[in-house]
C-alpha positions in Angstrom: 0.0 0.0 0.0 2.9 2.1 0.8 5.3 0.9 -2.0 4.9 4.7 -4.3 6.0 6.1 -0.6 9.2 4.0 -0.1 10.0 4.0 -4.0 10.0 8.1 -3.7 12.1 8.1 -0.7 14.4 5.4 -1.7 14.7 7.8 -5.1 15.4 10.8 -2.8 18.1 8.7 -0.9 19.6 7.8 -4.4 19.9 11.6 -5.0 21.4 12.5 -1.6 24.0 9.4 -2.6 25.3 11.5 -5.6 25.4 14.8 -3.7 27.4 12.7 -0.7 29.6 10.6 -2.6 30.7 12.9 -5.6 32.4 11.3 -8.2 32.9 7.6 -8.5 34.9 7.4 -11.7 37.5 10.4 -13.2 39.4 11.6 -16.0 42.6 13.3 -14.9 41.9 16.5 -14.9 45.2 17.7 -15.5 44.6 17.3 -19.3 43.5 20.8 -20.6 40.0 20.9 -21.2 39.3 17.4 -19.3 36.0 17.1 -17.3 33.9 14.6 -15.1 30.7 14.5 -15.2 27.7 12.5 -13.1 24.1 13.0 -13.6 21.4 11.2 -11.9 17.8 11.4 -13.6 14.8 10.9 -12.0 12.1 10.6 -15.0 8.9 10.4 -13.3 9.4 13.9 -11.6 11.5 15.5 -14.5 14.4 15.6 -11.4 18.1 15.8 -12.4 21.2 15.9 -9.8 24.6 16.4 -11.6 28.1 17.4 -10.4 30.9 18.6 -12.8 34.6 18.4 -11.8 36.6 20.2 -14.4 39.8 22.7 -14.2 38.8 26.4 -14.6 41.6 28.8 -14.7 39.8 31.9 -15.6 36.2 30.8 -14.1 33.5 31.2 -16.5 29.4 31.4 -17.1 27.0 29.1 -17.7 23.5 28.4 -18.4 20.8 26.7 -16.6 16.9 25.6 -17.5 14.7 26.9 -15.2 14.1 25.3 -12.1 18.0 24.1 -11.9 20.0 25.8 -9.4 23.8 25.7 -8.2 24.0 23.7 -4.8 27.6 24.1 -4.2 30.5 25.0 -5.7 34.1 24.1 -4.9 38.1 24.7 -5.8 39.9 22.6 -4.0 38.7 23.1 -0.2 37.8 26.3 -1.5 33.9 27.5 -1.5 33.2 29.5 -4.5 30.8 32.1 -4.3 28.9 31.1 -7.7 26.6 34.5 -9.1 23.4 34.5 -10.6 23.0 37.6 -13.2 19.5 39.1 -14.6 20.1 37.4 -17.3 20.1 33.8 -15.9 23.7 33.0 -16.4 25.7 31.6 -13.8 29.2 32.8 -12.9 32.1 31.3 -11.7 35.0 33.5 -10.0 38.5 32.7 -11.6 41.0 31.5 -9.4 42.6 33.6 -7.3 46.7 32.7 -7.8 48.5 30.7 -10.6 48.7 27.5 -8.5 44.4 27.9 -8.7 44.4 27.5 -11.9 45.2 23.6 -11.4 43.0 22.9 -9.3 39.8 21.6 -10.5 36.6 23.6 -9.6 33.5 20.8 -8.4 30.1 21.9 -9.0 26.9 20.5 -8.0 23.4 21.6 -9.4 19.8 20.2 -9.0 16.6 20.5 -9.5 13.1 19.7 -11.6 13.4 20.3 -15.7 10.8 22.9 -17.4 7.9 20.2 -18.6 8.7 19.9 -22.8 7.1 21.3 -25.7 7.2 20.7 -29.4 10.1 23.6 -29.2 12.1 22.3 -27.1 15.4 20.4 -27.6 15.6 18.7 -24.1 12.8 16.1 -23.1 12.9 14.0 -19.7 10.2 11.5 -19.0 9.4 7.9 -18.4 8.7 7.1 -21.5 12.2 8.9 -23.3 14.9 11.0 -21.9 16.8 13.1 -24.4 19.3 15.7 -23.5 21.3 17.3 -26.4 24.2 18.9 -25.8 24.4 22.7 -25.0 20.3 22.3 -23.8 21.0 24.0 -20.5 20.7 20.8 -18.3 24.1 20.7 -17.1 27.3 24.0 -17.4 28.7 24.3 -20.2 32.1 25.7 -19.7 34.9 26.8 -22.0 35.5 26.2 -25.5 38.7 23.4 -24.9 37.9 20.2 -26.2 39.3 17.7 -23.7 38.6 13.9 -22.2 35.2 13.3 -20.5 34.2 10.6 -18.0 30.0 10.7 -17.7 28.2 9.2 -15.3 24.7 8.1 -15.5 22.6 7.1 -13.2 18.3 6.2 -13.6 15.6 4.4 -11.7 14.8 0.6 -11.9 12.9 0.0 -15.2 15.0 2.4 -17.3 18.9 2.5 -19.3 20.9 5.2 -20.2 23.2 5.6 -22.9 25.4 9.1 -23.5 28.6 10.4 -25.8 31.6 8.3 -25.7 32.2 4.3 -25.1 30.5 2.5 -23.1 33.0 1.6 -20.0 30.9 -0.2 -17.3 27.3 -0.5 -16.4 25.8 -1.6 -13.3 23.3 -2.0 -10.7 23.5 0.5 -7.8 21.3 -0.1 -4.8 18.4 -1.0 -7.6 19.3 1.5 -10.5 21.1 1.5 -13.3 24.6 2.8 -14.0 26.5 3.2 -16.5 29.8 5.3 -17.0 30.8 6.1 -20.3 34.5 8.0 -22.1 34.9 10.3 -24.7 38.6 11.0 -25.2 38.4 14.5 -27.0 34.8 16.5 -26.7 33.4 19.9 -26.2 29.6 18.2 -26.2 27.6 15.9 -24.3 24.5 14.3 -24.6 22.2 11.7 -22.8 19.4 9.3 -23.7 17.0 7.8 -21.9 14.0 5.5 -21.8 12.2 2.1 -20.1 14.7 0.0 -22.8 15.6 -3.6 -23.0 19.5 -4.6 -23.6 20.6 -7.0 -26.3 24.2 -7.0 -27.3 27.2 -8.6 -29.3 31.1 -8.3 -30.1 31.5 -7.7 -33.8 35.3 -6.7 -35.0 36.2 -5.4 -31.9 33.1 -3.2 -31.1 30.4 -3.7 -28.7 27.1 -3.8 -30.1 23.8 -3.0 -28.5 19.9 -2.1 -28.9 18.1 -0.6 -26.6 14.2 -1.4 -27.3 11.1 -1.4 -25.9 9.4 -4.7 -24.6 7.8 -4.9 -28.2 9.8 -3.5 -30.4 13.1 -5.8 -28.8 11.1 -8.9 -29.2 10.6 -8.0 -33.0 13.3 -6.1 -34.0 16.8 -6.1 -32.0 17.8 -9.3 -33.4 18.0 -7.8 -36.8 19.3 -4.6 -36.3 22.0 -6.1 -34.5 22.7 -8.1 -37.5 22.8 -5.6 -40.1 25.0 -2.9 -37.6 27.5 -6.2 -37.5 27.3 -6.2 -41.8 27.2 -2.8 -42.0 30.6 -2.3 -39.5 32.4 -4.9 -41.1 32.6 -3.4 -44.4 32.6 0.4 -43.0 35.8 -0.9 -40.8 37.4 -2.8 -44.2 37.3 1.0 -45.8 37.6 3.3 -43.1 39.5 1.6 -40.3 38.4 1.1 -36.8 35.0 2.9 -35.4 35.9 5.4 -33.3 33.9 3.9 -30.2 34.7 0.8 -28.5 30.4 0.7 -28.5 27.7 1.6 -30.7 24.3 1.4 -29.5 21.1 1.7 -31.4 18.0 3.1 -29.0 14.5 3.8 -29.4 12.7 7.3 -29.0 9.0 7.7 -29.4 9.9 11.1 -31.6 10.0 10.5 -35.2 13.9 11.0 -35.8 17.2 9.4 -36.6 20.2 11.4 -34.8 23.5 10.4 -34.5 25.5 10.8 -31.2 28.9 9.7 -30.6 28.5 6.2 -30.0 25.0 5.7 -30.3 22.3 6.6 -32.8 18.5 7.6 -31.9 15.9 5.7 -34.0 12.0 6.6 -34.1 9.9 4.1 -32.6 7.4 4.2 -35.6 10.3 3.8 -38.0 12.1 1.2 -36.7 9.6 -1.7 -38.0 10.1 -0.3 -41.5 11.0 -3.1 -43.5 13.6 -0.6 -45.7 15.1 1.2 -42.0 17.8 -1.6 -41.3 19.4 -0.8 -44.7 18.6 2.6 -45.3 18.8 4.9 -42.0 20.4 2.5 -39.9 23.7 2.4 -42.1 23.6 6.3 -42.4 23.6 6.7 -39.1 25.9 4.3 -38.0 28.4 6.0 -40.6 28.2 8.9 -38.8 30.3 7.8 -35.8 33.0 8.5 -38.3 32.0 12.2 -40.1 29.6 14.1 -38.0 30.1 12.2 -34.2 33.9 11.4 -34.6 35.1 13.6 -37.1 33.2 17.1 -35.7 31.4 19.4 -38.0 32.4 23.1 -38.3 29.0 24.1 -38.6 30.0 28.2 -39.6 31.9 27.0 -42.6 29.2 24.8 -43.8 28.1 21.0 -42.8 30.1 18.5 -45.0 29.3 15.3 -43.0 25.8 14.7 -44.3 27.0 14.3 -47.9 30.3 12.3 -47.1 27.9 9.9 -45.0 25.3 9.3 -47.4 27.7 8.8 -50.2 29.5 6.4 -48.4 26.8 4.4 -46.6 23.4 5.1 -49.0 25.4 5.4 -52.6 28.2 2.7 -51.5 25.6 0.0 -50.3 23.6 1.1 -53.2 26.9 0.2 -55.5 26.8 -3.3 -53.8 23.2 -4.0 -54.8 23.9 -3.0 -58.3 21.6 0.1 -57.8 24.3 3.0 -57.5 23.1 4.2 -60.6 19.3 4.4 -60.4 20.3 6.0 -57.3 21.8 8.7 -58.7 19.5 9.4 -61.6 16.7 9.8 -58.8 19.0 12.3 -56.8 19.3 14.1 -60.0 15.4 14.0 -60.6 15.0 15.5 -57.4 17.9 18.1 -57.6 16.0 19.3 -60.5 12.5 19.4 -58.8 14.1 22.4 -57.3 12.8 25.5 -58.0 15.3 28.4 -58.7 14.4 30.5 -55.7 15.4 27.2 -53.1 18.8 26.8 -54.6 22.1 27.5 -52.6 25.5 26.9 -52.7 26.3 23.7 -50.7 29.1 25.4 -48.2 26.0 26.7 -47.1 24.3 24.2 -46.1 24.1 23.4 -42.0 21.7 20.7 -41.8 17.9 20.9 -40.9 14.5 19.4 -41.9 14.0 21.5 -44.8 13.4 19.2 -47.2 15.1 21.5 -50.2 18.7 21.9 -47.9 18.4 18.7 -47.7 18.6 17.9 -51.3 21.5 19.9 -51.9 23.0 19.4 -48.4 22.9 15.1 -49.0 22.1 14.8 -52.6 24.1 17.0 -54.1 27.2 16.8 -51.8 27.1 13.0 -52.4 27.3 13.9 -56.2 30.5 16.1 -55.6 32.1 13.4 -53.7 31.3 11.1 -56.7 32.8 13.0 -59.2 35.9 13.6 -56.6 36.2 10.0 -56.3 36.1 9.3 -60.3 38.8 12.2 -60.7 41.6 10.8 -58.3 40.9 7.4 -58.3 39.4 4.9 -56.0 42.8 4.1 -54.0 42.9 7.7 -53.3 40.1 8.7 -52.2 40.2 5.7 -49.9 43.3 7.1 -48.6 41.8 10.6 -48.5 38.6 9.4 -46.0 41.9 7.6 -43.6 43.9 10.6 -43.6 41.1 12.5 -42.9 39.9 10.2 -39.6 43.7 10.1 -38.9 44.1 13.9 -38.4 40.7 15.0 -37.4 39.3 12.3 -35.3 37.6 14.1 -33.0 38.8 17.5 -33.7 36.4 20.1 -35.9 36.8 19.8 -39.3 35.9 22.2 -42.2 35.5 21.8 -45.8 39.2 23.2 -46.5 40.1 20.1 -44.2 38.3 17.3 -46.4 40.0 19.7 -49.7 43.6 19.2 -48.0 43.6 15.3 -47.1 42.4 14.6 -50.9 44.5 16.3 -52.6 47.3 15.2 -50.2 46.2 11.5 -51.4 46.4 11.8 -54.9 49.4 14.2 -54.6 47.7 16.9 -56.8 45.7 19.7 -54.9 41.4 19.7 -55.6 41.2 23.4 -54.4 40.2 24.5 -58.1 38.7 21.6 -59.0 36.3 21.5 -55.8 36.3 25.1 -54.5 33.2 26.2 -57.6 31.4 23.3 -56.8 30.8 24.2 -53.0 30.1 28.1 -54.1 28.0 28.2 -56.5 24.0 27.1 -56.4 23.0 24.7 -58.6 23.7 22.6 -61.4 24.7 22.8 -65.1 22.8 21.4 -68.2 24.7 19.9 -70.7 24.3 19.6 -74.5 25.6 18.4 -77.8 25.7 19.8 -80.8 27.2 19.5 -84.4 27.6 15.8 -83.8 29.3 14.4 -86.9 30.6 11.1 -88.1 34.0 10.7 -90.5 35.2 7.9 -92.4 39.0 8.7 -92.2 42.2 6.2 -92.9 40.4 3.4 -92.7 38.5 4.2 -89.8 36.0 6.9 -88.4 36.4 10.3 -86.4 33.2 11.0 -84.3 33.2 14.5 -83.6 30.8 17.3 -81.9 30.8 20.2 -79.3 30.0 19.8 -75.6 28.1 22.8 -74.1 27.6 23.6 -70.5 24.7 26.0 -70.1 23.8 27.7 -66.5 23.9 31.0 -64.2 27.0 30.0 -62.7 29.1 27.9 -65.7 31.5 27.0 -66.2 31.9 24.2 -63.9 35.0 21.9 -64.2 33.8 18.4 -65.3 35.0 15.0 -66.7 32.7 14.8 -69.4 32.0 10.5 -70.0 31.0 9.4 -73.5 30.0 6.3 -74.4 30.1 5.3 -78.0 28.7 1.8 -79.6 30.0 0.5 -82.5 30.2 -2.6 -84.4 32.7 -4.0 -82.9 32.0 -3.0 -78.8 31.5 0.1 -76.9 34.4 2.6 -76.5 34.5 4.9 -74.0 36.4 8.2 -73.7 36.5 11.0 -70.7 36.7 14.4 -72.0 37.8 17.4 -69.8 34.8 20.1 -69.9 36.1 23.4 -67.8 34.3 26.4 -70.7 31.2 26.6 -71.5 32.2 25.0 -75.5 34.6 22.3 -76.1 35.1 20.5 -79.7 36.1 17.0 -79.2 37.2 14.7 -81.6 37.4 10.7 -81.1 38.9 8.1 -83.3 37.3 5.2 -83.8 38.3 1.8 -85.8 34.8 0.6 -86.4 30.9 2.2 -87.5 29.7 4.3 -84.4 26.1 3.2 -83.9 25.4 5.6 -81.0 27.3 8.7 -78.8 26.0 8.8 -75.5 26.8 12.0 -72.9 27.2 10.7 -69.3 25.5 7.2 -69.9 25.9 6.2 -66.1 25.0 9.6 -64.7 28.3 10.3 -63.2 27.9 14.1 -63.2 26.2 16.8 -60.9 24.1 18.1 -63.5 20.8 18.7 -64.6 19.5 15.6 -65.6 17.3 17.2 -68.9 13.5 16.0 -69.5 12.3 14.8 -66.2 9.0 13.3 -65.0 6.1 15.0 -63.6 6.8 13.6 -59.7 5.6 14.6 -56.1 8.6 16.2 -55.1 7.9 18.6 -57.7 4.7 19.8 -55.6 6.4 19.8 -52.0 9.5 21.4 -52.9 7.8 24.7 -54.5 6.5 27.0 -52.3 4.0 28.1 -54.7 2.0 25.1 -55.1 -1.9 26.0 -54.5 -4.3 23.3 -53.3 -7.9 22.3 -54.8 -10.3 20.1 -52.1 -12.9 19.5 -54.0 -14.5 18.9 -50.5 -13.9 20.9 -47.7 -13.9 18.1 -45.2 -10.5 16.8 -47.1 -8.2 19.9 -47.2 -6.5 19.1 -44.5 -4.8 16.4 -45.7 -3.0 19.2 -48.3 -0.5 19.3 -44.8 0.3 15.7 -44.6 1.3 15.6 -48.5 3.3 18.9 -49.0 4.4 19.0 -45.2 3.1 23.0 -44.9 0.2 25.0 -45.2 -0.6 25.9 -48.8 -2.8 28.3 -50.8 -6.6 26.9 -51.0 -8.5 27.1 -54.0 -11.9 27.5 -54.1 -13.8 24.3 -55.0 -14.7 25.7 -58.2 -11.8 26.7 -59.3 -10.3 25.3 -62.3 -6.6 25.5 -64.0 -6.5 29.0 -65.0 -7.0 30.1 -61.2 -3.7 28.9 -60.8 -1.6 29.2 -64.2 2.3 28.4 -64.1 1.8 27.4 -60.4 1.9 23.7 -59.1 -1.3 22.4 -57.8 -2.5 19.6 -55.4 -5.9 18.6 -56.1 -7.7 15.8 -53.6 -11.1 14.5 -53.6 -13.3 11.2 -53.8 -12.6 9.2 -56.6 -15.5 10.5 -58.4 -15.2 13.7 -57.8 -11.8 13.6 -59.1 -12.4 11.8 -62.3 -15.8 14.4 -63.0 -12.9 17.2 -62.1 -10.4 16.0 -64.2 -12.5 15.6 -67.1 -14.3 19.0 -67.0 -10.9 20.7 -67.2 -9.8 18.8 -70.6 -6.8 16.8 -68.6 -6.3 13.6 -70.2 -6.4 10.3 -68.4 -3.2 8.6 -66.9 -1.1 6.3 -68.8 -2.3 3.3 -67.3 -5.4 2.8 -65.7 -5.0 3.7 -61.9 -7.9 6.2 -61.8 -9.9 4.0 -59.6 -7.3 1.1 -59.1 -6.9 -0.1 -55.0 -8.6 2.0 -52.5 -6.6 5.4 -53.4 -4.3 6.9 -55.6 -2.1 9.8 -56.2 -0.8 10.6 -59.6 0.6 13.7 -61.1 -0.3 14.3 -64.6 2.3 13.7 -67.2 4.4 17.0 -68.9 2.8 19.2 -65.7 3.1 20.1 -62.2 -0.5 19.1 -61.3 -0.9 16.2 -58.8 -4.9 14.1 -58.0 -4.9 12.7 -55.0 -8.2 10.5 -54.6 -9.9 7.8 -52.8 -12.9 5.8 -52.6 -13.5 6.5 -48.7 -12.0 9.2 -46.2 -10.1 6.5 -44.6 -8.4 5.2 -47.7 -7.5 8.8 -48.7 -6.2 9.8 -45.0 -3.8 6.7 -45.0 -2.6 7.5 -48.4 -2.0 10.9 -47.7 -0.2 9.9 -44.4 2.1 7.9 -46.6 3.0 10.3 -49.5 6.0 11.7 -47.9 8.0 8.2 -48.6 6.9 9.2 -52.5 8.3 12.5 -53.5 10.2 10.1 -56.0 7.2 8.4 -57.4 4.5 9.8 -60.2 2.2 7.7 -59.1 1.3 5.5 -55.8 -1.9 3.3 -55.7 -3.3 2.2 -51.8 -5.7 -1.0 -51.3 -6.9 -2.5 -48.3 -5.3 -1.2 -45.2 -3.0 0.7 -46.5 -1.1 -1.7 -48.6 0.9 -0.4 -51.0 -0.4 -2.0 -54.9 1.4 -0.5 -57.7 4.2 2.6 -57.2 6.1 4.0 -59.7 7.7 6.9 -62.1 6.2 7.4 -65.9 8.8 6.9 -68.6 10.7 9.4 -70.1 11.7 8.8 -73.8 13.3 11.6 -74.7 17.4 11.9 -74.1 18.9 14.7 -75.9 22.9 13.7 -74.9 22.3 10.8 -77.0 22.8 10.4 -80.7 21.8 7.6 -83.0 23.9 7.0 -86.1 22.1 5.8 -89.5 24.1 4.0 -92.5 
């Protein structure tokens, strides 16, 4: 009857423990920038009892959430009279002779965390813990990278995992601890949740899930055997993962965030069938660029596209899909409109979907290109040299710029420097193609032409040419905007081909009508042919958009892109009446509900034969910005998906007797 009673004041002693005892474990704090760091969470009250240990020569502020406070505060045997200003921050006096200065200041804080919103980047509850670094929940003090030693301590029920290696976990007097080391960090962060533990060894690395009671039962076995495939051939490339464990936990928030050491996966996601090979490798190839090697965010994010061109394209590569890959990153690099392009050193990260594009996509392009230039061996040794000298330092794009040109022993600065300036992409083109019977054999010969705001670009032009007796294949050096090229063959040409495999950052030339084409443009109106279904318009372009008025038709909304939804009826009766013609094949009341943009525009029908089938399909879309057209049937189930054909390819050239 009592049991809530006792559990509170056995929590409460658990708390007074940490304030008593101090620090268990350490870090020497004679290393500059070195701290130790214990926190004890209490979920069910949003309670949270730390202590800091770390050398401060010159003192310094801090931060704190609201409803955390500064218990004590200690150099040596020496209380520090810690300040509170009107602006919140804490101080800290500096020391007060030289021999201060090595002697590590201890500071205690406590207290009960702000309940979370949707804004917030901190959340502590029963059900998930997350506390980012730099969130206010513990001092951040100085700039110095150094070693860190972090404690954690939770309730019965719950796990904990934070930045660094796992070193030890534990019980203690019915919670859980674990202590974890970073060996060079400015940032620290904590997760948290009522998880279950599986675990395994796999090339030297400790591997572990932390589920749910569910979501473990279903789930942990696999994702512990794809991490294990996954790290072997990341370790073959890239050397040894900079954490002696990587751990894969569950959050109830939609998101995949990468930690050093462990990776955050949505609850909701991690049942996709598609996760284990997709995210899960992405993330998990972040311990190396992003959590090992540190972004300098100012100077632009590079990690996203050196991660998804290593783990997305290079497992891609292995399937034998590398190349539809990249003629689908191109498709959506040139759903962009002209108004959402920027130069790539710009990009920081974020859930806009267009920075994304050019911050992933389009960076993973670049690196393509970079790696056909120098060579597979040296890019290879570029990504080691690059661990080597930045593991867990900050790196910038003029860092990733030195260690590949230091690999292929010729410098990339011109080469790469345009490409992470300048917005978007160039078009190419042929002209004046022209075929030669010469000495026995042929000359094919033409002009390349690179067309945009911001061409030239430097490129290494492929061209594929058939002839009677095999293909032949030549790369031509484009840096101008016109370059003649001449190539001599011994048999017929039957065909020229421009970039056959779709090796270049470029714009890809006639493209589909496809989804993303309605969710990247800002412009794009929406027609609900019933009221009751214009909410959904969210779901699909992930914003608010423009409404139509139900009897609108297309010249309310000329040049702009334009959502329509209703019943299938409707739909079909709207269609009609405006002169559109039917699509391709017939999906207009195929499954339960459909989305289909018309071919040659920008005009997407979303319908269905119920709201429920509508609602689900909707919900889905935004796994489809690829797609021209997805068809639903019962519950959801996904019947026919796919892009229409395009015929027309103007860089290639077909040769007649």
């Amino acid at each position: 009857m009592n049991r809530p009673g006792l559990r509170r004041a056995s929590r409460l002693l658990g708390l007074l423990w940490l304030a008593a005892a101090g620090l268990a474990w350490g870090v020497s704090t004679d290393v500059p920038g070195a701290r130790s760091l214990t926190i004890q969470l209490d979920p069910t009250g949003r309670g949270l009892q730390g202590e800091l240990r770390q050398v401060l020569p010159a003192g310094g502020s801090f931060r704190l959430l609201e409803g955390l406070r500064v218990t004590s505060a200690r150099r040596g045997d020496e209380t520090l009279a810690v300040t509170r200003n009107a602006e919140g921050r804490w101080r800290i006096p500096p020391g007060s002779d030289s021999a201060d200065g090595e002697v590590p200041v201890t500071l205690r804080w406590r207290g009960t965390l702000p309940e979370a919103d949707e804004r917030d980047h901190y959340r502590l509850a029963v059900d998930s813990s997350l506390l980012p670094t730099r969130a206010g929940w513990y001092p951040h003090l100085g700039d110095a990278a150094g070693p860190l030693s972090l404690t954690v301590r939770v309730p019965e029920g719950q796990r904990a995992v934070g930045s660094g290696s796992l070193q030890e976990e534990r019980r203690v007097e019915d919670d859980y601890l674990a202590r974890f080391h970073h060996p060079r960090t400015r940032e620290v962060a904590i997760a948290a949740g009522p998880w279950r533990l599986r675990e395994r060894e796999v090339g030297g690395v400790r591997l572990r899930t932390l589920f749910p009671k569910g979501l473990d039962e279903a789930f942990a076995e696999t994702y512990l055997e794809r991490t294990a495939e996954h790290l072997v051939l990341f370790q073959a490339r890239l050397g040894r993962l900079p954490y002696s464990s990587f751990t894969i936990a569950a959050s109830p928030a939609p998101v995949g965030l990468a930690f050093p050491g462990f990776t955050l996966l949505g609850e909701r996601v991690i049942p996709l069938p598609f996760i284990p090979h997709t995210s899960l490798p992405h993330e998990l190839m972040h311990a190396w660029w992003g959590a090992g090697v540190a972004i300098d965010y100012p100077n632009g994010n590079w990690a996203e596209a050196l991660t998804t061109y290593l783990a997305d394209h290079a497992l891609a590569k292995q399937r034998g899909e590398a190349e539809t890959m990249r003629r689908r990153w191109l498709a959506d690099l040139a759903a962009l409109p002209p108004e959402q392009e920027f130069a790539l050193v710009d990009f920081r990260g974020g859930p806009d979907p267009a920075g994304r594009l050019i911050g992933y996509q389009h960076g993973a392009m670049l690196f393509h290109m970079l790696r056909q230039r120098i060579g597979d061996e040296a890019f290879d040794r570029g990504l080691r040299r690059l661990a080597e000298e930045w593991m867990h330092r900050t790196a910038d794009w003029s860092a990733l710029i030195d260690a590949f040109g230091e690999a292929a022993g010729v410098s990339q600065q011109a080469f790469l420097a345009p490409w992470l300036t300048r917005p978007a992409r160039p078009s190419l083109h042929l002209e004046s193609v022209r075929v030669q019977a010469r000495n026995g054999g042929y000359r094919l010969g033409g002009v390349l032409i690179q067309r945009g705001n911001h061409a030239p670009w430097s490129l290494d032009v492929p061209l594929l040419v058939e002839t009677e007796e095999g293909p032949v294949s030549v790369t031509r050096p484009l840096d101008s905007l016109r370059d003649a090229f001449e190539v001599p063959l011994a048999s017929r040409p039957l065909s020229l081909e421009v970039d056959p495999g779709s090796d270049l950052l470029r714009h890809p030339g006639p493209t589909p009508a496809i989804l993303r084409q309605l969710t990247l443009d800002p412009t794009t109106r929406v027609l609900a042919l019933d009221d009751a279904h214009r909410h959904l318009a969210r779901q699909v372009l992930g914003r608010k958009a423009e409404a139509l008025a139900a009897s609108a038709d297309l010249q309310d909304a000329p040049g702009s892109p334009l959502l329509v939804i209703g019943s299938t009826t409707a739909l079909r009766e709207w269609r009609q009446a405006n002169g559109l013609p039917a699509p391709p094949q017939p999906l207009e009341t195929a499954g339960q509900a459909r989305f289909w943009m018309i071919p040659g525009q920008r005009t997407g029908l979303l319908g269905g034969d119920d709201a429920d089938a509508l609602a689900r399909l909707a919900a889905s879309l935004r796994h489809h910005g690829q797609r021209s057209y997805v068809v639903q049937g019962h519950d959801g189930k996904t019947e026919q998906v796919g892009t229409w054909a395009i015929e027309e390819n103007p860089l290639r050239v077909t040769f007649t007797r």
